[in-house]
C-alpha positions as CSV (number, residue, x, y, z in Angstrom):
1,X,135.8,63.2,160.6
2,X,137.0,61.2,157.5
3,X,138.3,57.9,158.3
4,X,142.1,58.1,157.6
5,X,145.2,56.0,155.9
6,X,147.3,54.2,158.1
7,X,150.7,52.4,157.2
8,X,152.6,51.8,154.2
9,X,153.4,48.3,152.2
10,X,155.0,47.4,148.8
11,X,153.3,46.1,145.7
12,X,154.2,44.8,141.9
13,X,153.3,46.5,139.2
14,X,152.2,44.6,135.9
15,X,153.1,45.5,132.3
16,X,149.5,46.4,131.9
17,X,150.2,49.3,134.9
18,X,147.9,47.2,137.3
19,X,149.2,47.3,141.4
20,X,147.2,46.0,144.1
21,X,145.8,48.8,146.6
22,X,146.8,47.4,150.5
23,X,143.3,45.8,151.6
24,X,143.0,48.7,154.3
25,X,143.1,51.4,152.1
26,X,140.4,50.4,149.9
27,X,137.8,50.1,153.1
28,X,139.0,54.0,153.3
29,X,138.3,54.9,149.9
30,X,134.9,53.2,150.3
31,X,133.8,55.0,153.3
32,X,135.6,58.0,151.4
33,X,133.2,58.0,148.5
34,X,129.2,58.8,149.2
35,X,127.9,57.1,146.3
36,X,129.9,53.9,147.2
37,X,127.9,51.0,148.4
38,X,128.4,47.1,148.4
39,X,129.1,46.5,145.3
40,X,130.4,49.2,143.1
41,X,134.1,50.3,142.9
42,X,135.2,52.7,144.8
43,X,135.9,56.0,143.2
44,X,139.4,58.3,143.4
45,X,141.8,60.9,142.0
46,X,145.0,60.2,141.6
47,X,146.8,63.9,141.5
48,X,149.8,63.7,139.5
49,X,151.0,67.3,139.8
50,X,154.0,69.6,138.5
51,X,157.3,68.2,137.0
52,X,158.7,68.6,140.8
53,X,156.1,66.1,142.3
54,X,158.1,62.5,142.2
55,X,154.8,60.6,143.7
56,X,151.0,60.3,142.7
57,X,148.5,61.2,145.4
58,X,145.4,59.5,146.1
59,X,142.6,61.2,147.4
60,X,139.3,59.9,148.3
61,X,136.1,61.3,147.0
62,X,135.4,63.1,150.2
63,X,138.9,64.8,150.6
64,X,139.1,66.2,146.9
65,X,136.1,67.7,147.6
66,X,137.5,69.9,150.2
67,X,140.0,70.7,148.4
68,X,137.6,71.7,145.4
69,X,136.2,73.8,148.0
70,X,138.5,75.4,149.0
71,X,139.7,76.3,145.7
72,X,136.4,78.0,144.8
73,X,136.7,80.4,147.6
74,X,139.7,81.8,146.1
75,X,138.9,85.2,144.2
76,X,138.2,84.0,140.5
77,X,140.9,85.0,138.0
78,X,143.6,85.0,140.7
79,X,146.8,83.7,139.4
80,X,146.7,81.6,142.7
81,X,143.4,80.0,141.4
82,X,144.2,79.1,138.1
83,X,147.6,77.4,138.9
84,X,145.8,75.6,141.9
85,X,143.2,74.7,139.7
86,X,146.0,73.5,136.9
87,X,147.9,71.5,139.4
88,X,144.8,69.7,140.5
89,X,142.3,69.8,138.9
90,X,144.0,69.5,135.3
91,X,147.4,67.6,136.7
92,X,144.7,64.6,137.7
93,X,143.6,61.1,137.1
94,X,139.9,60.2,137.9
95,X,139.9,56.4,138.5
96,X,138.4,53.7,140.6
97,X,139.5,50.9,142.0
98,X,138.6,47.5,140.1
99,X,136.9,44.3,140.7
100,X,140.3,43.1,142.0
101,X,141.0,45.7,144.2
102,X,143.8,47.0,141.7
103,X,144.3,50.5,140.5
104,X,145.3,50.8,136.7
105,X,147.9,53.4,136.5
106,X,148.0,54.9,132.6
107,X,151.6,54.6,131.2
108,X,151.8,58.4,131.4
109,X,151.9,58.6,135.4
110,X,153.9,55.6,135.9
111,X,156.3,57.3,133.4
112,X,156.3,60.1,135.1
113,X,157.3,58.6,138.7
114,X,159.8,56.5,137.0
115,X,157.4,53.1,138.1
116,X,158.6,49.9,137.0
117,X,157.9,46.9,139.3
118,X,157.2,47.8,142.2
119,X,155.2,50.8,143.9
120,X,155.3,51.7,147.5
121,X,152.4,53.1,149.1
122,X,152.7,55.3,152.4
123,X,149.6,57.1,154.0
124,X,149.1,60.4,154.0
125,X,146.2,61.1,156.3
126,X,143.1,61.7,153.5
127,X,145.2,60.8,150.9
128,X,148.0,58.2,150.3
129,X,150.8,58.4,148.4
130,X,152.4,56.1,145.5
131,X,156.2,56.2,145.0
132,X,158.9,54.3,143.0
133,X,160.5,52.6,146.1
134,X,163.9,53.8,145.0
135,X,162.9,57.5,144.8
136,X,160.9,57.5,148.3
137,X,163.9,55.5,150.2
138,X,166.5,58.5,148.8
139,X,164.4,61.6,148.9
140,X,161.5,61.1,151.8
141,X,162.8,58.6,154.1
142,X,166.2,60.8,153.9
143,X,164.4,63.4,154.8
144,X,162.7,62.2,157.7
145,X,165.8,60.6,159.6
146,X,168.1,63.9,158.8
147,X,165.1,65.9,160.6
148,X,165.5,63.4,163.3
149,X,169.1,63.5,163.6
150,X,169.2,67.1,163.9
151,X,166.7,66.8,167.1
152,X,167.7,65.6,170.4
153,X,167.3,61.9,171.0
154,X,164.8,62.4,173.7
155,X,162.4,64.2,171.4
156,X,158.6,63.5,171.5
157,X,157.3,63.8,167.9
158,X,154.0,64.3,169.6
159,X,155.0,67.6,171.2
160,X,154.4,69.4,168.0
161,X,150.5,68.7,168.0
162,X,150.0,71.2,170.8
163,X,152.1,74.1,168.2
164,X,149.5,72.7,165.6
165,X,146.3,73.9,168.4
166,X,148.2,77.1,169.5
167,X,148.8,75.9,172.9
């Protein structure tokens, strides 16, 4: 199994669109990428997605390749394969991280996030997640603690991994 993203932290953004990735991510996209070794940048896409997505996911080398995968299974000419392949495959940013560690985010995503100076990143399992820190505090972290509220307080999060094995 793919090493994972763990945490989330807050970074500034330059006028030239460069943000510092959190030092642990990086060492995932590293092991994430196969032709990465000691020395070279690490390689990524950064999906951007439909007008509803208000975030840019990251995925590692590794991950977009299952998900490439699983896209060429799908009968060819199905309306269901051409919008997949739109959204991610076209809706994407092929990048890699630079000497510094930085990503360079082209004007055109951070536009489209609404990404001044700051960016908050928040793991994702495979892939993390880059918000405006405004956007992720009102519509995700919302989300999350009216999902909670409507549960009773002695409710184990970790009750719903034996739903996710059929148990």
């Amino acid at each position: 199994m793919a090493r994972r993203f763990r945490g989330e932290s807050q970074h500034k953004v330059d006028a030239k669109g460069r943000v510092s990735i959190p030092a642990l991510f990086r060492r995932v996209l590293e092991a994430g990428d196969p032709d990465w070794t000691d020395g070279l940048r690490p390689q990524l896409v950064i999906v951007y997605g439909d007008h509803r997505r208000k975030y840019l996911e990251c995925y590692t080398i590794e991950a977009i390749d299952e998900v490439d995968a699983k896209i060429s299974k799908m009968p060819r000419g199905s309306i269901e394969r051409r919008m997949l392949e739109r959204m991610i495959h076209g809706q994407s940013h092929p990048t890699e991280v630079d000497g510094d560690g930085r990503l360079v985010l082209p004007q055109k995503l951070r536009e489209k996030i609404g990404l001044e100076d700051e960016a908050f990143f928040i793991a994702s399992g495979d892939t993390f997640q880059i918000w405006k820190p405004e956007t992720y505090e009102t519509e995700e972290a919302s989300k999350t603690e009216k999902w909670l509220d409507e549960l009773p307080d002695d409710f184990d999060p970790l009750t719903l991994l034996d739903r996710a094995e059929g148990e």
